[in-house]
C-alpha positions in Angstrom: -39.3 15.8 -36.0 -40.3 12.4 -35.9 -40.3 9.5 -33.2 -37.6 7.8 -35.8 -35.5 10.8 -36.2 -34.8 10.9 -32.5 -31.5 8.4 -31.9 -29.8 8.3 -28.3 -30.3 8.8 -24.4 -33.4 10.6 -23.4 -34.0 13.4 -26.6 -37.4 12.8 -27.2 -38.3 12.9 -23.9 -36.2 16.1 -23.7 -37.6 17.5 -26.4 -41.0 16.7 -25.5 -40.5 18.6 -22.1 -38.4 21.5 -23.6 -41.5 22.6 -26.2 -43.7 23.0 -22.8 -42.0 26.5 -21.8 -38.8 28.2 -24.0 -36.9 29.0 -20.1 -37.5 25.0 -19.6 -35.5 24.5 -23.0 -33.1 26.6 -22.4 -32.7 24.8 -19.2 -33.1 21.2 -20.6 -30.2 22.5 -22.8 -27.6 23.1 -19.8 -28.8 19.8 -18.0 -28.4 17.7 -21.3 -25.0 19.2 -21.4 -23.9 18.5 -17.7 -24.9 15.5 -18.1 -23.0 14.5 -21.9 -19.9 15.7 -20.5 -19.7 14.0 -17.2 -20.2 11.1 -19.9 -16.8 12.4 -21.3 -15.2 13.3 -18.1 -15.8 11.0 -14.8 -15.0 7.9 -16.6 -11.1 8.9 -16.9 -11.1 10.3 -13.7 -12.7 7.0 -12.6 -10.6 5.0 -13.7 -7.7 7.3 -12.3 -8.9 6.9 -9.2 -8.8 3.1 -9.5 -5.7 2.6 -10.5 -4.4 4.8 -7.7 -6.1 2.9 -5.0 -5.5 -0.6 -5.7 -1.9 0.9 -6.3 -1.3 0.3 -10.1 -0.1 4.0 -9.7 1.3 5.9 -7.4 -0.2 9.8 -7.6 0.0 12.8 -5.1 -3.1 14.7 -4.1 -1.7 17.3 -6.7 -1.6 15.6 -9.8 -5.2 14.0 -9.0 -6.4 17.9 -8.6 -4.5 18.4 -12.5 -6.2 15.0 -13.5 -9.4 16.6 -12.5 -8.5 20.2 -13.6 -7.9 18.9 -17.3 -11.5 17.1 -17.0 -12.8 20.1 -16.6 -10.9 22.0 -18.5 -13.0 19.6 -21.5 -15.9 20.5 -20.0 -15.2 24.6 -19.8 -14.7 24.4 -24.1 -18.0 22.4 -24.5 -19.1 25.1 -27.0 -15.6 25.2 -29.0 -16.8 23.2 -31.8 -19.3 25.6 -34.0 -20.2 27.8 -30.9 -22.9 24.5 -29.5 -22.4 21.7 -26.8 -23.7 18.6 -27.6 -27.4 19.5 -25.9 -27.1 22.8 -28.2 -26.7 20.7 -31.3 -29.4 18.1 -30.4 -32.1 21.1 -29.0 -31.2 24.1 -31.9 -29.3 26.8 -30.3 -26.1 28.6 -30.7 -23.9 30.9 -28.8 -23.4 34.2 -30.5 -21.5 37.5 -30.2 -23.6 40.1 -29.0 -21.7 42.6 -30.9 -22.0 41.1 -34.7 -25.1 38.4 -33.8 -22.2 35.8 -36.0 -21.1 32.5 -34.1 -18.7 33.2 -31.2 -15.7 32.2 -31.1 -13.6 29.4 -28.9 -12.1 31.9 -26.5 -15.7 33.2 -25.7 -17.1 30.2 -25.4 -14.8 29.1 -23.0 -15.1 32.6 -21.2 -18.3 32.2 -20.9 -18.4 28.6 -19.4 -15.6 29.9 -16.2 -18.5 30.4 -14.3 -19.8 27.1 -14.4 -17.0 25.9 -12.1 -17.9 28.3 -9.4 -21.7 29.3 -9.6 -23.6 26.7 -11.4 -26.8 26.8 -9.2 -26.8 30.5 -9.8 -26.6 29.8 -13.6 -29.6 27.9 -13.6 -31.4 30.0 -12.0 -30.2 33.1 -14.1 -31.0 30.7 -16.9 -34.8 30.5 -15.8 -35.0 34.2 -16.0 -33.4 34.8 -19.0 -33.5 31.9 -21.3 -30.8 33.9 -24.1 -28.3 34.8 -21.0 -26.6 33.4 -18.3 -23.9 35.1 -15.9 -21.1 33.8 -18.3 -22.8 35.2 -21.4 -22.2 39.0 -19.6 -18.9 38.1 -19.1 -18.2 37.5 -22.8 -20.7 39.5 -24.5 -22.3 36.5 -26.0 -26.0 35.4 -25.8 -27.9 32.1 -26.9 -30.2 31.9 -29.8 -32.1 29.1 -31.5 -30.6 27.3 -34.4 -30.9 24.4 -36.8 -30.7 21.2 -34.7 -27.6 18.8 -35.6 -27.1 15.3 -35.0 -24.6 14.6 -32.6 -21.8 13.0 -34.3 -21.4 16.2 -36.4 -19.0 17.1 -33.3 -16.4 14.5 -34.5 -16.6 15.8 -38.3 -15.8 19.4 -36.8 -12.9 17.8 -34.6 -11.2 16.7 -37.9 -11.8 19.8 -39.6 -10.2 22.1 -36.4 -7.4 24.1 -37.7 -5.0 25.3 -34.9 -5.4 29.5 -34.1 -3.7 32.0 -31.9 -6.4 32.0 -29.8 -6.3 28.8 -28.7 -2.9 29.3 -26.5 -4.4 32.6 -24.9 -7.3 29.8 -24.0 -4.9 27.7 -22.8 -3.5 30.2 -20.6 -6.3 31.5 -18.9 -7.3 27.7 -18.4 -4.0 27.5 -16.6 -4.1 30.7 -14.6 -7.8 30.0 -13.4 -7.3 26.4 -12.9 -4.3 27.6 -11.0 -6.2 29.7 -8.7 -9.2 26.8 -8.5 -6.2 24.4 -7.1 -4.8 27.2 -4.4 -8.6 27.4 -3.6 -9.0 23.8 -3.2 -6.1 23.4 -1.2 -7.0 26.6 1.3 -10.3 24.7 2.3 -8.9 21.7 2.9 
């Protein structure tokens, strides 16, 4: 790839880096991704929090945790679209079922991103010493592999292709039963 074919924030210098060592891509991979959707996420919440203390809007502590919950619950389907995250598309690499070796699917994905919201640290490190699986890829049978690259704005041509499926509400649900049990756990160690 060119110097002229790399558009944006930091991916030539992440792509310089990541060729050093595969684990080090694999790990530029989930940093890039952290750090594309607390692009997406803090903003909202941001500005949530903004309006709430100069008292444009009146919120309880509760529907700031759901304000945040939803945030994340963006950031848990990162891989929805095509089985790659934005750092994925931009570095070559896919999330597959272990099973077939095709593209997993959303509720994998997502499965397989729960454990970001608990362990993340551990994730990375897993990541280190298995560049193809992390703690969430065990938990959903699924493994990473390397992939054609992709531009970045291919992730809005696949939103206006998405076609609604069954397995979207049972994502839906689990979002709501773990985010339910994230809240209760929030509240506890307050």
């Amino acid at each position: 790839m060119s110097e002229s074919e790399y558009k944006g924030i930091l991916h030539k210098h992440v792509n310089q880096l990541a060729n050093i060592n595969p684990r080090f891509h694999r790990i530029s991979s989930m940093l890039l991704d952290h750090m594309y959707m607390s692009i997406v996420t803090v903003p909202p919440l941001g500005l949530l929090m903004i309006l709430m203390t100069t008292g444009i809007l009146k919120f309880s502590d509760q529907l700031l945790r759901i304000g945040y919950l939803s945030m994340f619950f963006i950031y848990l389907n990162k891989d929805f679209f095509k089985a790659k995250s934005p750092a994925k598309r931009i570095l070559g690499y896919q999330v597959i079922n272990r099973k077939n070796g095709e593209r997993a699917n959303e509720l994998q994905c997502f499965i397989r991103n729960l454990t970001i919201c608990v362990i993340w640290p551990l994730e990375v490190i897993i990541g280190l010493i298995n560049p193809e699986r992390r703690i969430g890829d065990f938990l959903a049978n699924t493994k990473v592999i390397k992939s054609d690259k992709e531009k970045l704005k291919t992730i809005w041509i696949d939103f206006k292709n998405i076609r609604l499926k069954p397995s979207y509400l049972l994502i839906i649900i689990i979002g709501i039963i773990y985010f339910y049990g994230v809240n209760k756990l929030m509240i506890r160690l307050e």
